[in-house]
C-alpha positions in Angstrom: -10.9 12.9 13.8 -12.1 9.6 12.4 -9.6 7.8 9.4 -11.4 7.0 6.3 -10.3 4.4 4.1 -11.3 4.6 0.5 -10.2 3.6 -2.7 -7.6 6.3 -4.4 -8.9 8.7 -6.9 -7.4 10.0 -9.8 -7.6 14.2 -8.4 -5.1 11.8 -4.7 -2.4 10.8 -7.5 -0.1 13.9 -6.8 -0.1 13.6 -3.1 -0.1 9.8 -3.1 3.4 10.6 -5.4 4.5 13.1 -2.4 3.9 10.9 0.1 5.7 7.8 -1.6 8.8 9.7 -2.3 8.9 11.5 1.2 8.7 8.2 2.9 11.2 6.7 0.4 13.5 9.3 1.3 13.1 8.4 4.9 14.6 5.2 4.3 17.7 6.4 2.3 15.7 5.7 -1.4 14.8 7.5 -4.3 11.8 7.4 -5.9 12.1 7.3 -9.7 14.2 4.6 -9.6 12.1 2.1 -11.2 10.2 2.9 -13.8 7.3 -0.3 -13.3 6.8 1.7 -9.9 7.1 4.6 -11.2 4.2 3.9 -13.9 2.0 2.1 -11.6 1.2 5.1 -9.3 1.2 7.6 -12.0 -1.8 5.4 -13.2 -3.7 5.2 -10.2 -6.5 3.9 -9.8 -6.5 2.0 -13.1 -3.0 0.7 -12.8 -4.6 -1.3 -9.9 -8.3 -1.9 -11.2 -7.2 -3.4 -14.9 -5.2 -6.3 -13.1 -8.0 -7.0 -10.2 -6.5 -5.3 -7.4 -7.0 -2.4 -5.6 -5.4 0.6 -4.2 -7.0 2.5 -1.1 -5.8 5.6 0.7 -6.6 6.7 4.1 -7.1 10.1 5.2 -8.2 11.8 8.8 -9.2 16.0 8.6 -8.0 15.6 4.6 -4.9 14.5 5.3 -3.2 12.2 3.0 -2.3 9.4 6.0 -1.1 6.4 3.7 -1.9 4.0 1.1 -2.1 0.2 0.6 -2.7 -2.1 -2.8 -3.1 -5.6 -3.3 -3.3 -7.0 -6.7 -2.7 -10.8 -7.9 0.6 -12.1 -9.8 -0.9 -15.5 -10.3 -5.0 -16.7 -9.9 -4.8 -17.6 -6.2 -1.3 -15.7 -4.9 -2.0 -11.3 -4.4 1.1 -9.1 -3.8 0.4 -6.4 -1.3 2.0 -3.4 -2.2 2.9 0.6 -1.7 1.8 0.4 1.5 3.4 3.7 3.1 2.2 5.9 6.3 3.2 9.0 7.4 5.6 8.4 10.1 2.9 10.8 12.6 0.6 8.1 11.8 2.3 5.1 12.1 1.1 3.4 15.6 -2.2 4.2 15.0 -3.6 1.0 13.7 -3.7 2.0 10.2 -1.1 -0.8 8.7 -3.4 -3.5 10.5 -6.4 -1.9 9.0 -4.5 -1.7 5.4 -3.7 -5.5 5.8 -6.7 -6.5 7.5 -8.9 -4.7 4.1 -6.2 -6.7 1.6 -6.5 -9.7 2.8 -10.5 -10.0 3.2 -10.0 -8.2 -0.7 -7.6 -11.5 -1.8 -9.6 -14.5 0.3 -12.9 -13.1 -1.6 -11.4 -13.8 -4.8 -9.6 -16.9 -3.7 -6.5 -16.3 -2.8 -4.7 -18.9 -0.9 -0.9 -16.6 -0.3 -0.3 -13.0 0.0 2.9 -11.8 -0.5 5.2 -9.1 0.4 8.1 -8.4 -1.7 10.7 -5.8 0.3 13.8 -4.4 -0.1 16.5 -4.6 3.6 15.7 -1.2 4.1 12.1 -2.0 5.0 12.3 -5.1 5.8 9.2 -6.8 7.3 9.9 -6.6 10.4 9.6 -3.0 10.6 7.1 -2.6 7.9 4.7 -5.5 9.2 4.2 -6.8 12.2 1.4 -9.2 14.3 0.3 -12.3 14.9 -0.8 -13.0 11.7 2.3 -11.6 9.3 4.9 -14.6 8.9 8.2 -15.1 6.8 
């Protein structure tokens, strides 16, 4: 019952899109409703890769658990991004290993800021929270 982390694959595209949308829907939103988003996981992994980030998955018995990317919007600032767990494994640890894996990926190619960009819905304080997240 061990979680793996590992970058996405092309074959974990449709059930990275079912998981996005479910937990969308959790939080009143639709997925499809903007079509940069929309794009960027369609694409996976190269959406990610061709800009110098990186988009990982975790799964435990094969089950799609969440996912996590980081990619940078100027030389020394990364975005994190899509980062989206299953509500039964949310509490587990897995967020702090997503953020823990994307910002050791940013600082080794010298990023000074990581960003979050949210919407009120899921806001940082229920998306992110420890010692080391700060508005």
């Amino acid at each position: 019952m061990t979680i793996e982390i590992r970058l996405v694959a092309p074959d974990d595209v449709p059930e990275v899109l079912r998981l996005v949308t479910s937990v969308l829907a959790e939080f009143g939103l639709e997925f499809g409703k903007g079509a940069a988003t929309d794009e960027e996981l369609r694409h996976l992994p190269a959406s990610y890769g061709t800009k110098g980030g990186v988009f990982w998955i975790a799964r435990r018995d094969g089950e799609l658990l969440g996912t996590c990317g980081i990619a940078p919007v100027a030389p020394t600032i990364y975005e994190l991004r899509k980062m989206y767990l299953q509500p039964a494994s949310r509490g587990l640890g897995l967020g702090t290993r997503f953020l823990e894996l994307a910002v050791d990926f940013a600082r080794s190619r010298g990023a000074t800021h990581i960003v979050l960009d949210t919407i009120e819905q899921m806001s940082r304080d229920r998306v992110l929270r420890g010692p080391r997240i700060r508005p």
